[in-house]
N, C-alpha and C positions, 0 to 999 in steps of 0.2 A: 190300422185305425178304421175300424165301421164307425154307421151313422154320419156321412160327411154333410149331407143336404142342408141338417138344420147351419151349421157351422158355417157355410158358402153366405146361408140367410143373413147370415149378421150383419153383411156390408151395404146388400140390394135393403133389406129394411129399414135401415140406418142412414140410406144415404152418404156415407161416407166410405174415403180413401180407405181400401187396406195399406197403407202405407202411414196414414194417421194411425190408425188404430194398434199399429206394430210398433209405430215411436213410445205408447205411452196409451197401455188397455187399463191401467187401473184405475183412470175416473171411472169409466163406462161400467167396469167392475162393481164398481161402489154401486152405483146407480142401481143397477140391474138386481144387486145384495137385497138394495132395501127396494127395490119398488116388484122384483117379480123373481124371488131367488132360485125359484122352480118353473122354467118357462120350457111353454109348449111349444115350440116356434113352427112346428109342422105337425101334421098327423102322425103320432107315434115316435114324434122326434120329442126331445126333452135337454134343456141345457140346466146343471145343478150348478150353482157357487156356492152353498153352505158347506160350511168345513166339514159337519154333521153329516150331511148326505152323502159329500163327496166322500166322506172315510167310508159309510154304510156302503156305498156301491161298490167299493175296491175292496170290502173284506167279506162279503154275503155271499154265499155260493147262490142265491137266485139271480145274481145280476152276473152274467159269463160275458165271455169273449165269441166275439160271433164263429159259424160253422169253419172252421178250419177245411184248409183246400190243399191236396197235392198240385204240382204243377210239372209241366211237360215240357224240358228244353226246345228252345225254338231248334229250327234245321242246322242253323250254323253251329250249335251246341247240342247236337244228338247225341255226342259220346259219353254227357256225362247222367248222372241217374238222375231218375225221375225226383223232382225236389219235393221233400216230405213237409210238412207245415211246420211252422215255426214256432219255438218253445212260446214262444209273447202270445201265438193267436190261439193255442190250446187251452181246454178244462181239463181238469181232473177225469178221466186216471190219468191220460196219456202227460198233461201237463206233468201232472205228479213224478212220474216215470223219468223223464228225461232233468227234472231240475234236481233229481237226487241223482242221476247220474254225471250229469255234469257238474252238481255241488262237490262229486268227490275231486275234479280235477279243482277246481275252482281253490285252492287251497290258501291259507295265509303263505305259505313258502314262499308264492307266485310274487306276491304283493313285495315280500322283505328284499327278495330276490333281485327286483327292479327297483328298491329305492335310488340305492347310488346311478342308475342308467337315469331315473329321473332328475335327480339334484342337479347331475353334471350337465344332462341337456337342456335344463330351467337356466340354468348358473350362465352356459354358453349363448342359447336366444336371449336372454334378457340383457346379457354385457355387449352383446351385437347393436342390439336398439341404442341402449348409453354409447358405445362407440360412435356408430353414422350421429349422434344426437336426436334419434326420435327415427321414430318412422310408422308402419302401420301395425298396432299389437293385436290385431287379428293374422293376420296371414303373418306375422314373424314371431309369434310367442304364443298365440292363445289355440290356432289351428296345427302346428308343428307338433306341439308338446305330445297333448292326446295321442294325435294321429301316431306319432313315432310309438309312441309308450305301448300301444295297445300292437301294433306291427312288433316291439321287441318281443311283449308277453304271447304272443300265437308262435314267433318263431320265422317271420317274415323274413329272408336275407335283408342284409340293411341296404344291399343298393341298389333293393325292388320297392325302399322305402317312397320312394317319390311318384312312382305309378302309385302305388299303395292309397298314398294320399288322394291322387288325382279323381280315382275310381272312388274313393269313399266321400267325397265334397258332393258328387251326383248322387249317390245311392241316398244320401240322408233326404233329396227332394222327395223321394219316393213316400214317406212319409204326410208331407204333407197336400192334402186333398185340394189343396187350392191352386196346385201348379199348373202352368197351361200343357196344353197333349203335346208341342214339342220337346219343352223341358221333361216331359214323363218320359218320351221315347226315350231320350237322351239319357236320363238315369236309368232306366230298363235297361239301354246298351250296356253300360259301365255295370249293370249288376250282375249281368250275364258274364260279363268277361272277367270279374272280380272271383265269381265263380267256378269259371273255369280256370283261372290261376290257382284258387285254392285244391279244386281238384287236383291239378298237377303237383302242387306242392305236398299234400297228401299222400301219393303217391310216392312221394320222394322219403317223405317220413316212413313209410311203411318200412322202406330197407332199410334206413338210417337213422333212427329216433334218435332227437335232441333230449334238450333239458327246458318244455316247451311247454306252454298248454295247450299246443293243437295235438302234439306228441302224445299228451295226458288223455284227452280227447278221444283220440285212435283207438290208446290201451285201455282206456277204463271201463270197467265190467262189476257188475252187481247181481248177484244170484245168476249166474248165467249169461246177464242179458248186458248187449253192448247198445253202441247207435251205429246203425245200420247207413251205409253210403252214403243215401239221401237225407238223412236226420244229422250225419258229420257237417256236410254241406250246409244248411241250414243254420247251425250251433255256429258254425265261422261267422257267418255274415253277421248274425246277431250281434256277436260277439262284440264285430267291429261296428258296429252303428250303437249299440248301448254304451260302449267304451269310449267312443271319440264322439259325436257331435254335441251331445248335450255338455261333456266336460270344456271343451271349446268354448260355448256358451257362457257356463259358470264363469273360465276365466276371462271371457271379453266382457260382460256385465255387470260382474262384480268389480274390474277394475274401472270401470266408467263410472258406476254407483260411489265407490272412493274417490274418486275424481271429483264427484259431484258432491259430496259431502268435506271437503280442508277441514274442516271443524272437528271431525272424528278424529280423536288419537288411533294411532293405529298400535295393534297387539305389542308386546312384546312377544309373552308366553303362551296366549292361549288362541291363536286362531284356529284353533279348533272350534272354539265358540263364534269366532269372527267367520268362519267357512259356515258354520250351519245357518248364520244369519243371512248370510249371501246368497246361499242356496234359496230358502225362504224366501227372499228380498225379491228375490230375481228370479224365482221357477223359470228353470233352463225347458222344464217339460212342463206349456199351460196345458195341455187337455189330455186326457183319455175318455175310453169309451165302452160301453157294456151295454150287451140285450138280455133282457125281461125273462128269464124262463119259468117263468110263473108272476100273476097279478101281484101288485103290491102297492104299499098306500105309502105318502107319507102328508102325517098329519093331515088323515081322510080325502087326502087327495091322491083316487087312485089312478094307478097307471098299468095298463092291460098288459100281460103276456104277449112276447115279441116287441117290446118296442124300445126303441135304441136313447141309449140314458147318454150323453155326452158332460162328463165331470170336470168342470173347470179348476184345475189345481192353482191357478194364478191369483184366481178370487181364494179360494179356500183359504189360504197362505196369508191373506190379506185382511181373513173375518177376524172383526171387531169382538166375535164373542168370544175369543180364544186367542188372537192375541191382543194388546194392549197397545192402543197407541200404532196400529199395524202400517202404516204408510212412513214409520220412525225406522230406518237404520238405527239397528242398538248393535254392536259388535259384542255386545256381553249378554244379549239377552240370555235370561232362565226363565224356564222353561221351552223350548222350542221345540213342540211337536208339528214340526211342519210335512208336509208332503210332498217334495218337490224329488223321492225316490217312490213314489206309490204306496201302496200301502197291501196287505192279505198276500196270496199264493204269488204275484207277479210284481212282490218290488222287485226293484231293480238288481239284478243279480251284479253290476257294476258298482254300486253305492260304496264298497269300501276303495274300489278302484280308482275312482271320483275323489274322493274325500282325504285317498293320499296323498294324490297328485295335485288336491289345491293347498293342501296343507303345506306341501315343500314349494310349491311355484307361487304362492303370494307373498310369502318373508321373505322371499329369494328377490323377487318382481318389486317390491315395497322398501327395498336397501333403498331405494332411490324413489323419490315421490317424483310426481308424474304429472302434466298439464295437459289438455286437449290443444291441438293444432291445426282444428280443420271440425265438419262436423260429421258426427258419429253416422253411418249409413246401417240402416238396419234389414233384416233379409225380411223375405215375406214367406214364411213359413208359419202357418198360424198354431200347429203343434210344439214344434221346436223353434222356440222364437231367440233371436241372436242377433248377431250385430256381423255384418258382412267388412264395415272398415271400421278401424278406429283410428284416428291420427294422432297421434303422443307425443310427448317431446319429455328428457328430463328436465328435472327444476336443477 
């Protein structure tokens, strides 16, 4: 995520708590929609909430991802290769290059493969909660699920599953710009050592190929061309941060948003429609970000070459000129083109991974309706915004 400056501005201008603002961004949303939907908040900084813009910046090749950066293991991780840049922070071609290479492992097999490893792990944390009578649906249902699902689909031993978790709870801080420099250290550490396990694990694959996607990963090749040490290394990590925090998210949010609505029937048949609304509802990812590689206006307001556009998918999700009633939970809405997977060359290469795993874990989670027991704690992550407790109880 570049461009974090203006993003930091929003609290020092505002006067107000990040912590207000993480409970509950879509009054200020609203506000911000209609009084300044295109706001300059710094020199060259830019925050968008229209649906309109924010689509226009995520699918325009003049709005990129800032300059992509190799990186150099610190001393205590010399052994492993130089880290190549990350498919999320590349442009075309190189972008290009490795999401068709990685599209090839990326397979629906993967997806069919882990259903039943999902249902049974959905079916087992969810009957754990009903059993104790309640407890916390973040750290025993909403943070497990992902995490494990996305450790079976790479190929993780399962009883490396709970480091696996530990290391990936830090590494999602790294994301957001507002963390303090100890908590960065602290996920820098955990990402290095994430790293270097996957290395090893790599390693291990090379003798012994499973029936994996890190495995797929390894072998797969396209006119010649493979991913190279440092570009394998990179494609894990992602892997696991597109796969597990935001779905986390989905499920801790969306079952709070039902909680908060009794009045909603809930699906029988089609949460499929009930998940894209949640998604929507709830954008597990408010913001992305894009710089300028050439001038451009909108609606005669230009904005120069180089300068960093920060797209608030939270508002988008929320505009009134596209959806209807947008602040309404509808479990059935139609139409829902919402953006809470991106939109042009860098949705989310996760989006159907997400979408399986809420499809079986909320009819699963929803056998049994659900009450708050305490009150909901939310993290301060202002990109990936979520819910750190939630206290449950059955009804």
């Amino acid at each position: 995520m570049a461009g974090p400056t203006g993003i930091a501005l929003w609290f020092t201008r505002l006067h107000m708590r990040q912590s207000e603002f993480m409970a509950n961004p879509y009054p200020l949303y609203r506000q911000w929609l209609q009084e300044h939907p295109r706001w300059e908040v710094d020199d060259g900084e830019w925050l968008l909430f229209r649906y309109e813009d924010v689509r226009r910046v995520l699918m325009e090749p003049a709005f990129a991802k800032g300059e992509p950066w190799t990186e150099t293991p610190p001393p205590d991780f010399a052994h492993l290769p130089e880290l190549s840049p990350s498919m999320l922070m590349q442009n075309p071609p190189d972008h290009t290059r490795l999401r068709g290479l990685v599209s090839q492992a990326f397979q629906p097999r993967h997806l069919e493969r882990l259903r039943p490893f999902v249902t049974d792990l959905a079916r087992d944390l969810a009957d754990r909660i009903r059993h104790d009578g309640g407890g916390d649906l973040v750290s025993q249902f909403a943070f497990p699920l992902p995490a494990l699902v996305i450790a079976e689909l790479l190929g993780v031993p399962r009883e490396d599953h709970g480091q696996f978790r530990q290391w990936s709870q830090h590494i999602a801080r790294l994301l957001d710009p507002s963390q303090t420099p100890e908590a960065r250290e602290k996920a820098v550490r955990a990402r290095w050592e994430l790293l270097d396990y996957f290395h090893q694990l790599i390693q291990a694959k090379r003798a012994h190929p499973g029936d994996d996607l890190l495995t797929e990963l390894i072998q797969v090749e396209s006119a010649g061309d493979r991913l190279s040490p440092g570009e394998l290394l990179s494609m894990a990590l992602l892997l696991l941060v597109a796969g597990h925090e935001t779905t986390t998210n989905l499920l801790s949010m969306g079952t709070l948003a039902l909680i908060e609505h009794p009045d909603l029937e809930r699906p029988r048949d089609h949460w499929h429609l009930a998940v894209e609304e949640l998604l929507r509802y709830t954008s597990p990812v408010q913001l992305d970000a894009r710089k300028t590689v050439a001038p451009v206006a909108f609606d005669g307001i230009a904005v120069p070459e180089g300068s960093w556009l920060t797209v608030v998918l939270g508002a988008a999700n929320r505009d009134p000129a596209v959806f209807s009633d947008p602040d309404r939970l509808d479990l059935a809405r139609q139409p829902n083109p919402h953006m809470a997977f991106g939109r042009g060359i860098h949705y989310c290469l996760g989006a159907s991974l997400a979408r399986m795993e809420a499809e079986i874990a909320f009819p699963i989670l929803w056998e049994t309706s659900w009450s708050l027991e305490g009150t909901p704690l939310w993290n301060e992550n202002i990109v990936l915004r979520g819910l750190t407790a939630l206290p449950v109880a059955p009804q």
